[in-house]
N, C-alpha and C positions, 0 to 999 in steps of 0.2 A: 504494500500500500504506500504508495504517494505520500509524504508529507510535508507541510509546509515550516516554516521557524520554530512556530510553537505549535508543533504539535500536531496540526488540527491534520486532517484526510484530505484528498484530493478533493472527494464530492463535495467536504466545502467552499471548493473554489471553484466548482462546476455550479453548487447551488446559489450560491452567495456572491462569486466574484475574490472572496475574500483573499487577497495577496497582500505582505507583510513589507513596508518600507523598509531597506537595509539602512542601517546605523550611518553609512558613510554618506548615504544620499541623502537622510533625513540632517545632519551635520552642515551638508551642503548647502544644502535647501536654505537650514536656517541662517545660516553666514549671510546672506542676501539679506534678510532680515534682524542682522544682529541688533542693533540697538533699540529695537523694540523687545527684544528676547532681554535685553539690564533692565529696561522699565519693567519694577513687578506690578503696578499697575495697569502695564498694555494689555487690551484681552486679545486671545485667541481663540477661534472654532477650528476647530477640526469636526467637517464633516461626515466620519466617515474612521473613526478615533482609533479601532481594534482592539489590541492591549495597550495603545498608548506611547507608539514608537514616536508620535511626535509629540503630544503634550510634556511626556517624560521629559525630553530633552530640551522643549523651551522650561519647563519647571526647573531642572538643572542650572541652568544658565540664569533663571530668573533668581535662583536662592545663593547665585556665587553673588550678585548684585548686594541680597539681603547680609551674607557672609562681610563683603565691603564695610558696610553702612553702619554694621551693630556685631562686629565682632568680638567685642568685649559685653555687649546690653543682652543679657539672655531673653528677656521678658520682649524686649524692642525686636530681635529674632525672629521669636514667636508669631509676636504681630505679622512683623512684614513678611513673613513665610505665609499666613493663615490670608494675607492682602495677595499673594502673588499665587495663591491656589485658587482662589475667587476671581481670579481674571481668568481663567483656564474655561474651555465648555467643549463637550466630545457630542458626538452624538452617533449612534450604531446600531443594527439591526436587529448582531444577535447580542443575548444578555451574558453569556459567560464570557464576549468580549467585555461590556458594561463593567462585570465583575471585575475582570483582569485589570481595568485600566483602575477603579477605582485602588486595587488593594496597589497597583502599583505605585501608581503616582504620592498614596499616601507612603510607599515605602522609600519613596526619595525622598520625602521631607525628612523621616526620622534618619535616614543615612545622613543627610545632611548637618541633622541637629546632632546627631551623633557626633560626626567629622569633626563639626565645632565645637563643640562645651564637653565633650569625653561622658557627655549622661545622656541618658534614654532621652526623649519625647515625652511631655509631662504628658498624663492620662487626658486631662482638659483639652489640651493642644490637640492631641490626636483624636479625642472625640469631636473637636470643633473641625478639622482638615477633613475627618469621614465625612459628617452630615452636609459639609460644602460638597463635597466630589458625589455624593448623592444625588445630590438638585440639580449637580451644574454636568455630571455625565450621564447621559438617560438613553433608555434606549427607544429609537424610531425610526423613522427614512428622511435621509435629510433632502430629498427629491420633492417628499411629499409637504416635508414640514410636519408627520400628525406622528405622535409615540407609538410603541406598541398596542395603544389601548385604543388608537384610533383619535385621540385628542389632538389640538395643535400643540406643537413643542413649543414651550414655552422657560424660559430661563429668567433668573434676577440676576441685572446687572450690577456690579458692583460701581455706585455712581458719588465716587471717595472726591 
């Protein structure tokens, strides 16, 4: 059997389309884009999200920004890490991509937070980064505009 990056079978990319950005491309891509990728406030959609190959990597880039700013302020970290996930918004078909990007992307913050201050993720912080990547990653047809439920896709914008 066929597989693609993570995982998944051929027939999902016969069903779905679903094909996975390489690291180098996605890298690429966003160099065009850099200084939108330091503002943690810039937002981006990615239509079409998967597990997250390109949220991940502007989140990255957006928390070396945060690392800058408040590398000594644990709490001001926090903030601007919890401010530079709120600019993020995914939107995908299927739900165990949904799943994958949310547990992802919340897992670059605690790398992050980790890298910097040598301690975990306070429990708080990581429940407030979940219930963001909840709202702001959902899954639908970004063709359509309507969620899995049929509703229109609808996000709140972070308007800081």
């Amino acid at each position: 059997m066929l597989m693609n990056r993570s995982g998944n079978s051929r027939q999902r990319i016969i069903d779905h389309g679903e094909v996975f950005t390489p690291p180098g491309l996605v890298n690429n891509m966003l160099d065009l884009v850099a200084h939108e990728c330091e503002r943690i406030d810039s937002r981006f959609l990615e239509p079409a999200c998967g597990d997250g190959n390109f949220l991940a990597e502007v989140l990255r880039r957006k928390l070396l920004t945060v690392d800058k700013r408040n590398a000594h302020n644990r709490d001001k970290w926090e903030r601007d890490a919890t401010l530079a996930v709120c600019s993020l918004y995914g939107i995908d078909l299927l739900a165990d991509n949904i799943a994958a990007c949310g547990v992802r992307l919340l897992e670059v913050v605690r790398v992050a937070h980790e890298a910097r201050f040598k301690l975990p993720l306070p429990d708080a912080a990581a429940r407030a980064v979940a219930y963001i990547l909840l709202k702001n990653i959902v899954q639908g047809d970004a063709l359509t505009l309507l969620t899995a439920a049929g509703q229109p896709t609808l996000f709140v914008l972070n308007s800081r």
